[in-house]
C-alpha positions in Angstrom: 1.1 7.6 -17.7 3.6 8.1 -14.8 6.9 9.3 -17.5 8.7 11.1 -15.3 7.0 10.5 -11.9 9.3 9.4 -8.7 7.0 7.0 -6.6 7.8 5.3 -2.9 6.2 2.1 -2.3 6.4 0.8 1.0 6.2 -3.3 1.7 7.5 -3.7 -1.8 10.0 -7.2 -1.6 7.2 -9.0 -2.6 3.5 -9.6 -3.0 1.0 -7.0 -4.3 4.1 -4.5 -3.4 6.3 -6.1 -5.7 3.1 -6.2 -8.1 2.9 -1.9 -8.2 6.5 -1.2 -8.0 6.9 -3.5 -11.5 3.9 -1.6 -13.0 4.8 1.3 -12.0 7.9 1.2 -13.3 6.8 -0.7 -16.6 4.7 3.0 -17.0 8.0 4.7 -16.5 8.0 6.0 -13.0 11.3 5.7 -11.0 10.5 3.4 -8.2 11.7 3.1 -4.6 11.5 -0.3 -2.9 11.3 0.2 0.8 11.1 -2.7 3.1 12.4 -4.5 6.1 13.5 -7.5 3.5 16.7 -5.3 1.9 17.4 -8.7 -0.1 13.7 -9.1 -1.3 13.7 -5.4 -2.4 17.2 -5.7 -3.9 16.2 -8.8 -6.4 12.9 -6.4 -7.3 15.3 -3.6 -8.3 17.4 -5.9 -10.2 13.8 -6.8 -11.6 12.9 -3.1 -12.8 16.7 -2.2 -13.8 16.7 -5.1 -16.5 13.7 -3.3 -18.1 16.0 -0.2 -18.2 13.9 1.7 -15.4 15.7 3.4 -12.6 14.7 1.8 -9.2 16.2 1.9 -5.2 16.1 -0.1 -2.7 15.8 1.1 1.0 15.7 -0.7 4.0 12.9 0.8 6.2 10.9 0.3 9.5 7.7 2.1 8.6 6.6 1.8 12.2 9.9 4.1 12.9 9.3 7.5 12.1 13.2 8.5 12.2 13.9 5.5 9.1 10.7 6.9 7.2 12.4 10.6 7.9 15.3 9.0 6.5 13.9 7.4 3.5 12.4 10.5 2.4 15.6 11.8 2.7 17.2 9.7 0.5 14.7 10.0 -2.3 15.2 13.5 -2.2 18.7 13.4 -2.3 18.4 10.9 -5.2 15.6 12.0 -7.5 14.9 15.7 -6.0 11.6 14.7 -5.8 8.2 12.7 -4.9 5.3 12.3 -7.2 3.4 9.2 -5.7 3.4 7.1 -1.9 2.1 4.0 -1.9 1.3 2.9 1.6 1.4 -1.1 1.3 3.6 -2.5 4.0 1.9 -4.7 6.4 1.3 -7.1 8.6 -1.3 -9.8 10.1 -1.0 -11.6 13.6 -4.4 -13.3 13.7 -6.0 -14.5 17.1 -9.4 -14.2 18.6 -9.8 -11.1 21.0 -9.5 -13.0 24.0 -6.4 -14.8 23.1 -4.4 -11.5 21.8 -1.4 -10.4 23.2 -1.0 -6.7 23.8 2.5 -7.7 21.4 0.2 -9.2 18.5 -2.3 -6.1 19.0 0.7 -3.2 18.7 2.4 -4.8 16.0 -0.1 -4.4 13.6 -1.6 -1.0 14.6 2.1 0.1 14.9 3.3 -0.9 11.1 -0.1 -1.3 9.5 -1.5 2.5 10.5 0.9 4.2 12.3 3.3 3.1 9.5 0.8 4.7 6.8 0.9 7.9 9.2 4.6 8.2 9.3 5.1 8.3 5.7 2.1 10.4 4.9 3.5 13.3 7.1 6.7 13.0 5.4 6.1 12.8 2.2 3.3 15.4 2.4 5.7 18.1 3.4 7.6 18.0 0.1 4.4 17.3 -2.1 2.7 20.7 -0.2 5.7 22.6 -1.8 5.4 21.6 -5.1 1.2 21.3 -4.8 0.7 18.3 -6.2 1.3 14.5 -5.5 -0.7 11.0 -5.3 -1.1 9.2 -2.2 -2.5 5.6 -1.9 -3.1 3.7 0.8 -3.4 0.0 0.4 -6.3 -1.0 2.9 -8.4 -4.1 3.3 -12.1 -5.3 2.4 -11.8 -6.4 6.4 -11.5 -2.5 7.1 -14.9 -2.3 5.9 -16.5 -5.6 7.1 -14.7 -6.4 9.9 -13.2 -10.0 10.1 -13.4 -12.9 13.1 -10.1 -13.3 14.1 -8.2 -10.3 12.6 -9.4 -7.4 15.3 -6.2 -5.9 15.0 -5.8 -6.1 11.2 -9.2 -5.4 10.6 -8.8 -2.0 12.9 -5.4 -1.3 11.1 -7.4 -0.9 8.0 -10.6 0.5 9.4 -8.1 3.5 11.0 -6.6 3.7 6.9 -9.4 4.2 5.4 -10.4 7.2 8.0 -7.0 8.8 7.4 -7.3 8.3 3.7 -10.4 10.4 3.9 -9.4 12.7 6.6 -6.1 13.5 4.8 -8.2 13.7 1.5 -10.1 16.8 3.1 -6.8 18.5 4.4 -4.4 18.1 1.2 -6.8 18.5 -1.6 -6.2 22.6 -1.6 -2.8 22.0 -2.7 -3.2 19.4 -5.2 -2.6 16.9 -3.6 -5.2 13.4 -4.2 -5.0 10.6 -1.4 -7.6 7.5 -2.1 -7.1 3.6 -0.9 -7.0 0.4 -2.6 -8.9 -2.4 -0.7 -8.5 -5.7 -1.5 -10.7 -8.8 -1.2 -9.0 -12.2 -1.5 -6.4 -11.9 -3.2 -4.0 -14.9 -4.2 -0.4 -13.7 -2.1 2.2 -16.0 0.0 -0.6 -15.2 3.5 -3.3 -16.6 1.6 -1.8 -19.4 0.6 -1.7 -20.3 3.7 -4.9 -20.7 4.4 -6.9 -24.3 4.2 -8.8 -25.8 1.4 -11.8 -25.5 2.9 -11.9 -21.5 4.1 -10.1 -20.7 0.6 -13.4 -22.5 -1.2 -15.7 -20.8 1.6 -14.3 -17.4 0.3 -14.9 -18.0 -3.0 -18.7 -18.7 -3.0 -18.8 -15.4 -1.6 -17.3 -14.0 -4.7 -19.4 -13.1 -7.5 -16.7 -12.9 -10.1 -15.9 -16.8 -8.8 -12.0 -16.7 -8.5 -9.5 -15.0 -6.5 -8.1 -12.0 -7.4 -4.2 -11.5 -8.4 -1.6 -9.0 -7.1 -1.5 -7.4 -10.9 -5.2 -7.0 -10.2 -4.8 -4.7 -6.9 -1.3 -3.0 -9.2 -3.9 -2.1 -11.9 -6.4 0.2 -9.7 -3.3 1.9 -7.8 -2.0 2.0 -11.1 -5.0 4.2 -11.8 -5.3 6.2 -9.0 -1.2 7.3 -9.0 -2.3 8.7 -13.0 -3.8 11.5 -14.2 -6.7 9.2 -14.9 -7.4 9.9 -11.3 -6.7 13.7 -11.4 -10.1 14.7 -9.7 -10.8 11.5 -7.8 -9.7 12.2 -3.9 -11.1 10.7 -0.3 -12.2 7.4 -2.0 -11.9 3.9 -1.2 -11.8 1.4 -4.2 -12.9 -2.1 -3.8 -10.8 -4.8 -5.6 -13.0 -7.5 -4.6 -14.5 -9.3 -7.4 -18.1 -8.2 -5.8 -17.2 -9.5 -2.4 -18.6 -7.0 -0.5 -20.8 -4.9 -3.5 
């Protein structure tokens, strides 16, 4: 499905990042691994290469609009090209609203949305030249329902999903498709840090009765970044297990 295709995923050292760069490239995309872990994203392009797949890692600041400048830059300069963005990096500093520090607050609006921002304006200047490209933002079921003690993250998302469907409207006149992925509880190094007792409260919320896995969030972006998904745009896709139905 993606033969050919250059893709930019951003948070992609590990996790459900690490999850849709190996699919991606498994489909045959060329794949570059940006991320503030340069070591992390270096032993995932070591990954992709032993399958014979072309892969680079970058290291990147999404949150700093001159390295995501930068990174587009080098992709370019690399692959002459940019098919599909993935907007995945993130971050969580949880604390009740009373407790959170303007630093805990920032953080996460700065690499969670405004992250998200600064490579959607970069990348969408090369993809409005050659009117086409697939954009997908990696979101949260939170950004939906709101969470107790995730005001920031759950705002990070919220603000995703509106520029998902705000940048939907704007690009879809030159070919361009931008959708979101929100995930539920999903089995990754932050939820495993979470007790016994709030991991088995989640699941009897879930109708599907088990968590979900970072190859099940790969699969649906997966989708979207195909021509499967050629006249789906603005949409937010739940990968949940009926959390939230």
């Amino acid at each position: 499905m993606l033969k050919d295709k250059v893709a930019i995923v951003t948070g992609a050292a590990q996790g459900i990042g690490k999850a849709i760069s190996i699919s991606f490239a498994r489909d045959g995309a060329t794949v570059v691994i940006a991320d503030v872990d340069l070591i992390g994203a270096g032993a995932v392009v070591s990954e992709i290469q032993s399958m014979r797949k072309k892969a680079l890692a970058l290291l990147v600041d999404v949150s700093c609009s001159r390295e995501v400048e930068a990174m587009v830059i080098r992709t370019l300069d690399e692959f002459k090209k940019i098919d599909i963005l993935v907007n995945n990096a993130g971050i969580t500093r949880d604390s009740f609203l009373i407790r959170m520090s303007d630093e805990n607050w920032t953080q996460v609006i700065d690499i969670n949305l405004k992250g998200a921002f600064n490579c959607c304006r970069e990348v969408a200047k090369t993809m409005i030249k050659k009117r086409s490209g697939k954009i997908i933002n990696i979101a949260s079921i939170v950004g939906l329902t709101g969470n107790k003690g995730q005001v920031n993250y759950a705002a990070s998302k919220a603000g995703l999903i509106g520029l998902t469907k705000s940048l939907a409207r704007e690009l879809a006149a030159r070919g361009i498709n931008v959708n979101a992925v929100a995930p539920g509880f999903i089995e990754t190094t932050m939820t495993e840090e979470l007790s016994e007792s709030l991991k088995e409260k989640m699941l009897g919320k879930i109708p599907l009765a088990r968590a979900g896995s970072v190859d099940d969030v790969a699969k649906a972006t997966l989708f979207l970044a195909s021509e499967y998904a050629d006249y789906i745009t603005g949409q937010v896709i739940n990968v949940d297990g009926g959390m939230i139905m």
